[in-house]
PDB file of N, CA, C and O in Angstrom, chain B, residues numbered from 101:
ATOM      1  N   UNK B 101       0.852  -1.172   0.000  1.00  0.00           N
ATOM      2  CA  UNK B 101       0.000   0.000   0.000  1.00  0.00           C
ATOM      3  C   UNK B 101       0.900   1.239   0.000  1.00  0.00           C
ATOM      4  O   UNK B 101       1.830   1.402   0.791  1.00  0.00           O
ATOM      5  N   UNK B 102       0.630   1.879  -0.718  1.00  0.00           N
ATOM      6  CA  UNK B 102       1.110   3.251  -1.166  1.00  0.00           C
ATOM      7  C   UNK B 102       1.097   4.370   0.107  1.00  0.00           C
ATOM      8  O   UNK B 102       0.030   4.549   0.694  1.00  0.00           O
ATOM      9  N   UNK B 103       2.130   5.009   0.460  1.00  0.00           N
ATOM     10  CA  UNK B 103       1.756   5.647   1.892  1.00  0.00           C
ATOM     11  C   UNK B 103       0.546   7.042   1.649  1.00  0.00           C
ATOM     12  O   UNK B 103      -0.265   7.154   2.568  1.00  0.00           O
ATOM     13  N   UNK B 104       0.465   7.692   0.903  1.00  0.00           N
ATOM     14  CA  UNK B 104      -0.648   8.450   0.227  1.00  0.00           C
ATOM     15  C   UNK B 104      -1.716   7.754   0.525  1.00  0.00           C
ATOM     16  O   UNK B 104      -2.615   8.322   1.145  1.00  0.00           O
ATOM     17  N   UNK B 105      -1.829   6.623   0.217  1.00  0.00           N
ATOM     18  CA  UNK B 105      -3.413   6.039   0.083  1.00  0.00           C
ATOM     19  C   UNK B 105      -3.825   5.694   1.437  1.00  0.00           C
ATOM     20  O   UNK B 105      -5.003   5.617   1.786  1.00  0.00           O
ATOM     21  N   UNK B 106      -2.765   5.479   2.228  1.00  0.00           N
ATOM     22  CA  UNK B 106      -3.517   5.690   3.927  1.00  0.00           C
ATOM     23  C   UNK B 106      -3.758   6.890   4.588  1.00  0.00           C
ATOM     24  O   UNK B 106      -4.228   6.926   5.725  1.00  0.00           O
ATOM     25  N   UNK B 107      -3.542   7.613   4.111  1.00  0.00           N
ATOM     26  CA  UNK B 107      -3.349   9.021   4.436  1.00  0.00           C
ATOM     27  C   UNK B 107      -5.183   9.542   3.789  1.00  0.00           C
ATOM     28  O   UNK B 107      -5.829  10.446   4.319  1.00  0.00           O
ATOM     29  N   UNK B 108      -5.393   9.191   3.283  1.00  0.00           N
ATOM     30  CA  UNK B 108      -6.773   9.404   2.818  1.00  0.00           C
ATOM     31  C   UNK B 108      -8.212   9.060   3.845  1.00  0.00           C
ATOM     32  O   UNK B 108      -8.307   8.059   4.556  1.00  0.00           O
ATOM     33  N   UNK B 109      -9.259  10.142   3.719  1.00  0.00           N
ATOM     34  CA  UNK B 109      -9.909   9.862   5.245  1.00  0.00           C
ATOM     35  C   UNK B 109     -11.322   9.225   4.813  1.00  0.00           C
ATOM     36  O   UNK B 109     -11.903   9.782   3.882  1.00  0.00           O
ATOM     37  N   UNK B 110     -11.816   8.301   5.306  1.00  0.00           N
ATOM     38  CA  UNK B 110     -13.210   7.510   5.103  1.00  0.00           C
ATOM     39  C   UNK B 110     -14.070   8.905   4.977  1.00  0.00           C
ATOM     40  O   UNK B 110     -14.095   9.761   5.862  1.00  0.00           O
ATOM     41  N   UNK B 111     -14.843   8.995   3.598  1.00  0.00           N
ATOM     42  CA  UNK B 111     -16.103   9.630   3.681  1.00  0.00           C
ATOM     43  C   UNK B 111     -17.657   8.413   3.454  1.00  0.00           C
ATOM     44  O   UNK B 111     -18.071   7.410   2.874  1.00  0.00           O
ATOM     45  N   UNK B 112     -17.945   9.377   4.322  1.00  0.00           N
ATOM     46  CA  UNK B 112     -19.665   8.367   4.105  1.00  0.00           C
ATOM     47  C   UNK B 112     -20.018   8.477   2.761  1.00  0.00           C
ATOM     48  O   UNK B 112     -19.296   9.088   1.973  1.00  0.00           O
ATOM     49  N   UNK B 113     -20.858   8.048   2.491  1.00  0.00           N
ATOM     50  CA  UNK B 113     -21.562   7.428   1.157  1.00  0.00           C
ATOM     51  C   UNK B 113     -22.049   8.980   0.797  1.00  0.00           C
ATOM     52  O   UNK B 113     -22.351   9.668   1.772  1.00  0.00           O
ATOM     53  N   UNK B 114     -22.147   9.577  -0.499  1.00  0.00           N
ATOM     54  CA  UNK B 114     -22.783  10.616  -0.758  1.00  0.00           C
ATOM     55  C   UNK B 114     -24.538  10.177  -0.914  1.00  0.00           C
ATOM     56  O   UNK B 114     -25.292   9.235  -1.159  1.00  0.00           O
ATOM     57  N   UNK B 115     -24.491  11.893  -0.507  1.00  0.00           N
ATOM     58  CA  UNK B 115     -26.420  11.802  -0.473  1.00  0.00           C
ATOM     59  C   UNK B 115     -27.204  12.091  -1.512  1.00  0.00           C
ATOM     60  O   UNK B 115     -27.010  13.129  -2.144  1.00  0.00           O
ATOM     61  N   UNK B 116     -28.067  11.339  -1.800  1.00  0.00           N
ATOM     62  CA  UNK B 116     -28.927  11.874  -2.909  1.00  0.00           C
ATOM     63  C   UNK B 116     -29.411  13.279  -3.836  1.00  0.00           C
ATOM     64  O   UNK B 116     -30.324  14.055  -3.553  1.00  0.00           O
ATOM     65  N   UNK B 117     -28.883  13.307  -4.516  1.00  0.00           N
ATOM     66  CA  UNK B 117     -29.586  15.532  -5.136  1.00  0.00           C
ATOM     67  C   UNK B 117     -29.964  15.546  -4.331  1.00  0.00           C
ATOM     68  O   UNK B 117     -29.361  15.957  -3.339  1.00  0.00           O
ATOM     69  N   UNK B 118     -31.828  14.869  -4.291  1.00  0.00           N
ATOM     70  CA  UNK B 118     -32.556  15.045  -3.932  1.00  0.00           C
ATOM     71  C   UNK B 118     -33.107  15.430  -2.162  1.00  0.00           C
ATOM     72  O   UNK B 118     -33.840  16.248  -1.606  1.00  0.00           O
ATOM     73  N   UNK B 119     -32.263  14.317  -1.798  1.00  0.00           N
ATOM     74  CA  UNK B 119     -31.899  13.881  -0.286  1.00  0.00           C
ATOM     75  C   UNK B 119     -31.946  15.725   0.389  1.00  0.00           C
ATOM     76  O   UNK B 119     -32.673  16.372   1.144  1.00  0.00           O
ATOM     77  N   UNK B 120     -30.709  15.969  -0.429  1.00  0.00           N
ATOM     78  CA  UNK B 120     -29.295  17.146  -0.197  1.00  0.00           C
ATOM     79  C   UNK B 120     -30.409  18.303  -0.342  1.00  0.00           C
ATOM     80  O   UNK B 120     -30.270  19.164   0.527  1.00  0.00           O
ATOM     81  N   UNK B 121     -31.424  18.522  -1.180  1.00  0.00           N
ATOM     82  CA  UNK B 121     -32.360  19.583  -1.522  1.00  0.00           C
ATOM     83  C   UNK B 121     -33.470  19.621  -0.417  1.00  0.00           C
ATOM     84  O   UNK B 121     -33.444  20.475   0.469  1.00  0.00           O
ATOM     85  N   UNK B 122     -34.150  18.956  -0.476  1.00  0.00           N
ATOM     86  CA  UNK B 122     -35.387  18.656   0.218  1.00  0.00           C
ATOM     87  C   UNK B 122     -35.406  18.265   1.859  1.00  0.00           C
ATOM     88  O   UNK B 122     -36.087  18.768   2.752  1.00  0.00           O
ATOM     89  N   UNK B 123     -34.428  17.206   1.924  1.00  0.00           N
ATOM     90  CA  UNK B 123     -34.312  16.281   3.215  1.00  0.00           C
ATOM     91  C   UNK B 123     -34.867  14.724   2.391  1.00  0.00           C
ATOM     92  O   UNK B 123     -35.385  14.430   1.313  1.00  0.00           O
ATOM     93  N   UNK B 124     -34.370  13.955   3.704  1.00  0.00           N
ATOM     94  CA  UNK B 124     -34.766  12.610   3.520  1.00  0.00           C
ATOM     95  C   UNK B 124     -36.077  12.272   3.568  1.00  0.00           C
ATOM     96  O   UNK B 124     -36.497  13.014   4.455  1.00  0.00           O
ATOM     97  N   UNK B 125     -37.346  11.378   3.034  1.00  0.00           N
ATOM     98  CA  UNK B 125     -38.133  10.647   2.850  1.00  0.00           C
ATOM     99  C   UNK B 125     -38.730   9.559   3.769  1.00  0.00           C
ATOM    100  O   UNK B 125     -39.306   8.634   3.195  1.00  0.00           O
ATOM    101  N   UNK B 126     -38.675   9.544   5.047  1.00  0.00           N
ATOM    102  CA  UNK B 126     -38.529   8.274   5.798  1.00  0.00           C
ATOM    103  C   UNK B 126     -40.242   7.365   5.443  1.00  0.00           C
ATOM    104  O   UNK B 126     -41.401   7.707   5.210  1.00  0.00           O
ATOM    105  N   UNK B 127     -39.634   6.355   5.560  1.00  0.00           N
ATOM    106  CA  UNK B 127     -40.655   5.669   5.544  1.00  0.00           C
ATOM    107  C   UNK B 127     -40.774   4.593   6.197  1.00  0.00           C
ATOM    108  O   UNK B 127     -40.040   3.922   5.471  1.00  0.00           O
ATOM    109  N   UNK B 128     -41.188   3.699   7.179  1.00  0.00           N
ATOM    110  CA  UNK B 128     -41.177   2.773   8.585  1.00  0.00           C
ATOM    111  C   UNK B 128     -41.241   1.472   8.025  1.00  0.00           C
ATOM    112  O   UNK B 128     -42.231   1.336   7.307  1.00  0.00           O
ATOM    113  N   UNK B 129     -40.442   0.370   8.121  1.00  0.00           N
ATOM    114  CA  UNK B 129     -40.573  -0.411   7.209  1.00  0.00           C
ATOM    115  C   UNK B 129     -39.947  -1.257   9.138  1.00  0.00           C
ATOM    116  O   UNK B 129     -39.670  -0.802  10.248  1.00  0.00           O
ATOM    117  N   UNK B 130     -40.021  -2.815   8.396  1.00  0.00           N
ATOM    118  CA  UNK B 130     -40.106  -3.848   9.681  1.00  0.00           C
ATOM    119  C   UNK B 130     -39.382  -5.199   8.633  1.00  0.00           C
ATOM    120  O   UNK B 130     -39.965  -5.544   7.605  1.00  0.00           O
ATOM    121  N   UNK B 131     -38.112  -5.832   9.060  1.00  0.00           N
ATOM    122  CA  UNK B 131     -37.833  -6.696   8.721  1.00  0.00           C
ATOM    123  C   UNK B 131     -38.128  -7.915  10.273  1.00  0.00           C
ATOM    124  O   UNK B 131     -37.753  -7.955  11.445  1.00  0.00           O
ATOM    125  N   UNK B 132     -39.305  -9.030   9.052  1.00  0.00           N
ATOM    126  CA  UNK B 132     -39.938  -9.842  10.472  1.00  0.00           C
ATOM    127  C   UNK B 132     -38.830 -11.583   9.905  1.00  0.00           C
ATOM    128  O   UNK B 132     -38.549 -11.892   8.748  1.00  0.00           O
ATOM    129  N   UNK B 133     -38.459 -12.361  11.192  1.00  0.00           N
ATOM    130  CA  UNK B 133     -37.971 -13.048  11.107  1.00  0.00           C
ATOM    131  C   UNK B 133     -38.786 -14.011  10.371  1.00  0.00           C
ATOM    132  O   UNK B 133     -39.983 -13.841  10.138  1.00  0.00           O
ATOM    133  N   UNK B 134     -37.974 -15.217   9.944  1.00  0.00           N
ATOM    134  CA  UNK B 134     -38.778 -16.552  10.051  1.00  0.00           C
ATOM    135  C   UNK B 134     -39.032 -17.113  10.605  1.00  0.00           C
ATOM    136  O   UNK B 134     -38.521 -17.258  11.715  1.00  0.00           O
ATOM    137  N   UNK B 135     -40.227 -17.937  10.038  1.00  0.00           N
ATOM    138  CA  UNK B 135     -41.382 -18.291  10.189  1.00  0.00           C
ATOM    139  C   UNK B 135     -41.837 -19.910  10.496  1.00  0.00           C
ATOM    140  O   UNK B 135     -42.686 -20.446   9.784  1.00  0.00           O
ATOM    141  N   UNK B 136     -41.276 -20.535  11.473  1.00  0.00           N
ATOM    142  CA  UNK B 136     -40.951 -22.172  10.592  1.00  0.00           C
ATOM    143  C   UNK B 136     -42.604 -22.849  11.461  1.00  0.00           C
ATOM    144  O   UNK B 136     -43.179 -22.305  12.403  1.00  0.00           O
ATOM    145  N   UNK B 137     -42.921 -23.844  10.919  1.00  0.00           N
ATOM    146  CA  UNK B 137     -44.347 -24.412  11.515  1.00  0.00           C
ATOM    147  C   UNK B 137     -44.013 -25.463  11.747  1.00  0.00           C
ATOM    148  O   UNK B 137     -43.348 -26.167  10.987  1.00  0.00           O
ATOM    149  N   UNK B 138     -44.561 -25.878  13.249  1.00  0.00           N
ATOM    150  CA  UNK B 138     -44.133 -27.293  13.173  1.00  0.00           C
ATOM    151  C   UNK B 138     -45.574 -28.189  13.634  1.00  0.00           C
ATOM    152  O   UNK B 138     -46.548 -27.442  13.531  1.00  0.00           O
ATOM    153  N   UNK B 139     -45.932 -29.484  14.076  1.00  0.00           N
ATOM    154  CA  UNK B 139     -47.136 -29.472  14.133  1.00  0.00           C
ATOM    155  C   UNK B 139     -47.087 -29.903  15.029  1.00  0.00           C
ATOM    156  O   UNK B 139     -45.974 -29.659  15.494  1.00  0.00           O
ATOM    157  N   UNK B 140     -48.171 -31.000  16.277  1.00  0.00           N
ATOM    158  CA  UNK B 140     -48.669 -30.959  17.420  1.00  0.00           C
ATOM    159  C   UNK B 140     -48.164 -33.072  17.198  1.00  0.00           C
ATOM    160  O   UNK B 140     -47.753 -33.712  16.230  1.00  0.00           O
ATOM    161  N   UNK B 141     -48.501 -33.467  18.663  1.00  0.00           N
ATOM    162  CA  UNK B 141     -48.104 -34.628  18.473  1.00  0.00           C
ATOM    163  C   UNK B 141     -49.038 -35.337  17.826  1.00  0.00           C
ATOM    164  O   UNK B 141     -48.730 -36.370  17.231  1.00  0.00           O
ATOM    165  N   UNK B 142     -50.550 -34.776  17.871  1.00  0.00           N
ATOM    166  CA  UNK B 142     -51.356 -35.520  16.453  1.00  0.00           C
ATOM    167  C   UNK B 142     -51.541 -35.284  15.384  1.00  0.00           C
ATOM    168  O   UNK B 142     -52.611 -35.478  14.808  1.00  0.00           O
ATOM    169  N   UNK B 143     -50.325 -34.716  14.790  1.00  0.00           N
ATOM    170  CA  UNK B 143     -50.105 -34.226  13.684  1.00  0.00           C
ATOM    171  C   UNK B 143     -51.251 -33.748  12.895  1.00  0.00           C
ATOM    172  O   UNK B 143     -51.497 -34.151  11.758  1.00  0.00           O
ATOM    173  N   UNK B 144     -51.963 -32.851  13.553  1.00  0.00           N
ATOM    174  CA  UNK B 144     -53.548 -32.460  12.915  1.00  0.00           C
ATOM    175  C   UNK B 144     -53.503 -30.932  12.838  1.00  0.00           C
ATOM    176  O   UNK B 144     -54.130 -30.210  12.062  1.00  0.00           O
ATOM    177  N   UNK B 145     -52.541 -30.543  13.901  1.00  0.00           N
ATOM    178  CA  UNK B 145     -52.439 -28.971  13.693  1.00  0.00           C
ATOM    179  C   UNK B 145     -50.954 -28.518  13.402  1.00  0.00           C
ATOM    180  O   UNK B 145     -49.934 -29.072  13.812  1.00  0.00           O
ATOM    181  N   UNK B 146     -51.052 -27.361  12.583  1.00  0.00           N
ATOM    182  CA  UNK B 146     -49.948 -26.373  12.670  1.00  0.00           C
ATOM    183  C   UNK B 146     -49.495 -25.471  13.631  1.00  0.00           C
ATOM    184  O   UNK B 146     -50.516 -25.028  14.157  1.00  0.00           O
ATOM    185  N   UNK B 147     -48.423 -24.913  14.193  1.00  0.00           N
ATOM    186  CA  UNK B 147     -48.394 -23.907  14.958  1.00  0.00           C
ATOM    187  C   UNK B 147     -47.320 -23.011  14.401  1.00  0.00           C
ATOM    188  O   UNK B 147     -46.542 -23.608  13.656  1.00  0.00           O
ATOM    189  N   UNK B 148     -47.185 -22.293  14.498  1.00  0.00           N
ATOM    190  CA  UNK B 148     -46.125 -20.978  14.031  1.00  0.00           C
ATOM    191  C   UNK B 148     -44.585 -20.934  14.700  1.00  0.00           C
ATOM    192  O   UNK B 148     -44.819 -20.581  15.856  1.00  0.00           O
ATOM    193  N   UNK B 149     -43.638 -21.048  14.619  1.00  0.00           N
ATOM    194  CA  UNK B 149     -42.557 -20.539  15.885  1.00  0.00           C
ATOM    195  C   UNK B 149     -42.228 -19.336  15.245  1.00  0.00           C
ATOM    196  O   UNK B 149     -42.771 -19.181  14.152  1.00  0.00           O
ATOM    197  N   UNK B 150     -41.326 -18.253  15.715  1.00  0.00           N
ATOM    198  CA  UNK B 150     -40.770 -17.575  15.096  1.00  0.00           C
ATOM    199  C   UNK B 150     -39.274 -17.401  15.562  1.00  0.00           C
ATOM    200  O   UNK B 150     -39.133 -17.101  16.748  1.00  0.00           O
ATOM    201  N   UNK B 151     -38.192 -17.540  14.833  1.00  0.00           N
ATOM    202  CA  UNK B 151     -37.016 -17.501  15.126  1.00  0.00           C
ATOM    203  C   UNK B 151     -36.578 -16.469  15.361  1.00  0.00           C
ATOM    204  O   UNK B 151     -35.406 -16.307  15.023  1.00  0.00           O
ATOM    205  N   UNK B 152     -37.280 -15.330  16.024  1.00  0.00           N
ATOM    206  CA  UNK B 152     -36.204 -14.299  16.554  1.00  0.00           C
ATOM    207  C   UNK B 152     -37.449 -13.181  16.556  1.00  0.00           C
ATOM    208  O   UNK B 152     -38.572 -13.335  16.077  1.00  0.00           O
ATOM    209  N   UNK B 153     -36.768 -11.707  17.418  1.00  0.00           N
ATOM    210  CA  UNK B 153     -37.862 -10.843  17.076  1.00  0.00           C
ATOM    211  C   UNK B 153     -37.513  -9.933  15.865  1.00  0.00           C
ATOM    212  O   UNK B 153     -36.413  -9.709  15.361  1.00  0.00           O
ATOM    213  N   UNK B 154     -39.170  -9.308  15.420  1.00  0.00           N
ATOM    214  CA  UNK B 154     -38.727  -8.191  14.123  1.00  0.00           C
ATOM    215  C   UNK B 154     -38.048  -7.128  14.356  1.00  0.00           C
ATOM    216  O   UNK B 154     -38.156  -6.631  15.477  1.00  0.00           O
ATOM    217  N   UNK B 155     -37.249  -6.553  13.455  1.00  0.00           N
ATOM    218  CA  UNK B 155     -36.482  -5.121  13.174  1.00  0.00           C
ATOM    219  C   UNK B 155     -36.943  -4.203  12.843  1.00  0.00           C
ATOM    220  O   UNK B 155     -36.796  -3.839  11.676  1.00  0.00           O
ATOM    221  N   UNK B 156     -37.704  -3.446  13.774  1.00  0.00           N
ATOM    222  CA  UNK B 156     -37.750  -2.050  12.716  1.00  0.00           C
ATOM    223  C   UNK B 156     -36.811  -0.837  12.437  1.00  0.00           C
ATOM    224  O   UNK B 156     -36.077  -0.367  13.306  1.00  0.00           O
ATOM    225  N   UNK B 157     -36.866  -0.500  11.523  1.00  0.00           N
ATOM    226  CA  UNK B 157     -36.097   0.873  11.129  1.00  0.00           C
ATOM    227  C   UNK B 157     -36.840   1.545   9.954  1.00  0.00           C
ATOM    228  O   UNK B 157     -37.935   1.223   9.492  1.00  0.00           O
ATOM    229  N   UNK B 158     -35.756   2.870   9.438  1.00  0.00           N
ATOM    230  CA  UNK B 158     -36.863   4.034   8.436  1.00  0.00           C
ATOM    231  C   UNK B 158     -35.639   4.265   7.703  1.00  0.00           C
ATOM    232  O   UNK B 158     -34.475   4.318   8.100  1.00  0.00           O
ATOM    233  N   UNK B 159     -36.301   4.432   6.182  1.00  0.00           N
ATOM    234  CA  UNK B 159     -35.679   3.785   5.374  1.00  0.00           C
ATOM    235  C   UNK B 159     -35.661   4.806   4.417  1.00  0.00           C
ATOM    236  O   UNK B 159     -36.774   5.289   4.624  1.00  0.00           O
ATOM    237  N   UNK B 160     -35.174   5.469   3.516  1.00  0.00           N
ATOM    238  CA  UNK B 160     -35.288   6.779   2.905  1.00  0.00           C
ATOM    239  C   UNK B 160     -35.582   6.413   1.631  1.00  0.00           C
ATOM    240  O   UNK B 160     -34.646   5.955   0.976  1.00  0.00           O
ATOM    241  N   UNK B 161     -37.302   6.555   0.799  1.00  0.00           N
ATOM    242  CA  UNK B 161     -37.172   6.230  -0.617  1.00  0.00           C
ATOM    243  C   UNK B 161     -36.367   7.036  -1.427  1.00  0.00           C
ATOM    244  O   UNK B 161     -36.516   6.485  -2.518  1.00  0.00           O
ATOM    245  N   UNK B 162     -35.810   7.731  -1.563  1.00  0.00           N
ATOM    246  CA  UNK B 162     -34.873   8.074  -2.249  1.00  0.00           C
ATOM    247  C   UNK B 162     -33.848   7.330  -2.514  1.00  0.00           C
ATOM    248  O   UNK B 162     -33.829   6.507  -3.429  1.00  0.00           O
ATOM    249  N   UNK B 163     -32.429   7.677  -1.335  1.00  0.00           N
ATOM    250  CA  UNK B 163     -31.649   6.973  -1.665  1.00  0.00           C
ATOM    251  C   UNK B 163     -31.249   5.735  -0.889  1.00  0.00           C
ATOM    252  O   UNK B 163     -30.154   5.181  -0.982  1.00  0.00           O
ATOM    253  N   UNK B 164     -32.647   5.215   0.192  1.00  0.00           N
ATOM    254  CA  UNK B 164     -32.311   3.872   0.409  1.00  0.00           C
ATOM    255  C   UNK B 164     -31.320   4.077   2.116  1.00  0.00           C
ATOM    256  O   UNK B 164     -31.601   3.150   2.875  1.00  0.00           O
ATOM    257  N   UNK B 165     -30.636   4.758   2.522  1.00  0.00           N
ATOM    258  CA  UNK B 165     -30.432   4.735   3.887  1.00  0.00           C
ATOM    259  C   UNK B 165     -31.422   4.300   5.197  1.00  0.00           C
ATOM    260  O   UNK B 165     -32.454   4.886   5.521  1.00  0.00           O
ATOM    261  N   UNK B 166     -30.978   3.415   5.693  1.00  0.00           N
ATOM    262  CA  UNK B 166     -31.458   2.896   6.655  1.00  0.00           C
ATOM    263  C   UNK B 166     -30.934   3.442   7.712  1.00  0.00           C
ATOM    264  O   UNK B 166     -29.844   4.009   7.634  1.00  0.00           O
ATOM    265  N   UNK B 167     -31.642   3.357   8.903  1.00  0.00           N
ATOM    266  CA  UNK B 167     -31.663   3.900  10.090  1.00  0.00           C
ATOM    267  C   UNK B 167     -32.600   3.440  11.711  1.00  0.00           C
ATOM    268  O   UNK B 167     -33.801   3.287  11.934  1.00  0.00           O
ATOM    269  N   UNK B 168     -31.856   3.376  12.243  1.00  0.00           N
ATOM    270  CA  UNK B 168     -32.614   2.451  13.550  1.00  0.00           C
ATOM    271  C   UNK B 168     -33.924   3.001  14.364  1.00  0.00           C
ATOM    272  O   UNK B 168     -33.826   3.880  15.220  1.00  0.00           O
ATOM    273  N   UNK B 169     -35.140   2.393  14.004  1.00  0.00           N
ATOM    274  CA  UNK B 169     -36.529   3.095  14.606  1.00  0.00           C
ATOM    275  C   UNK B 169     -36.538   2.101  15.903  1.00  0.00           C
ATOM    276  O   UNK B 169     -36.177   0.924  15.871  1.00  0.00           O
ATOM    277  N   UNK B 170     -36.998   2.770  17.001  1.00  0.00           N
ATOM    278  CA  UNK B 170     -37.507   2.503  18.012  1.00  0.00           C
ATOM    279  C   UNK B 170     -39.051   2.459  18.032  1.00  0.00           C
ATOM    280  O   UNK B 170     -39.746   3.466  18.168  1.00  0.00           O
ATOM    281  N   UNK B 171     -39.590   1.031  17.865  1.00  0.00           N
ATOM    282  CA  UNK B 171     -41.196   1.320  17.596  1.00  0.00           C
ATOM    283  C   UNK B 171     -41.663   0.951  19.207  1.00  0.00           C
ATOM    284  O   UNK B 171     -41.479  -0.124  19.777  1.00  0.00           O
ATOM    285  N   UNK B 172     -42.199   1.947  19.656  1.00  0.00           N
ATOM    286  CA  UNK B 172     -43.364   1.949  21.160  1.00  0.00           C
ATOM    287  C   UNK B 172     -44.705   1.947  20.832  1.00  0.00           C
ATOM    288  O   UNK B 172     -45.557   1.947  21.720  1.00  0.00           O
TER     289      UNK B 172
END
């Protein structure tokens, strides 16, 4: 590695025109875990488990940045 090229400083991701003009877009979106079913010992019913809890966060239609929502 070239000593110049460490010398160079992390920039974040650039923001949208649009983003940069207006502001961001949020919109509340929820990533929910899976879903697995398993059934009962008389194999007559289904039941649901779910492997973990859902994520929410807000999500900018524009350019797509995510961001951590606290849903109460």
């Amino acid at each position: 590695m070239h000593p110049r090229e460490a010398k160079r400083p992390v920039r974040p991701p650039r923001m949208n025109f649009f983003c940069r003009i207006y502001g961001h877009t949020w919109v509340h979106e929820a990533e929910t875990p899976k879903v697995v079913w398993n059934n009962d010992k008389s194999l007559s019913e289904l039941f649901p488990k779910s492997e973990g809890e859902p994520t929410f966060y807000r999500r900018c239609v524009r350019c797509k940045e995510k961001r951590p929502w606290d849903a109460k």
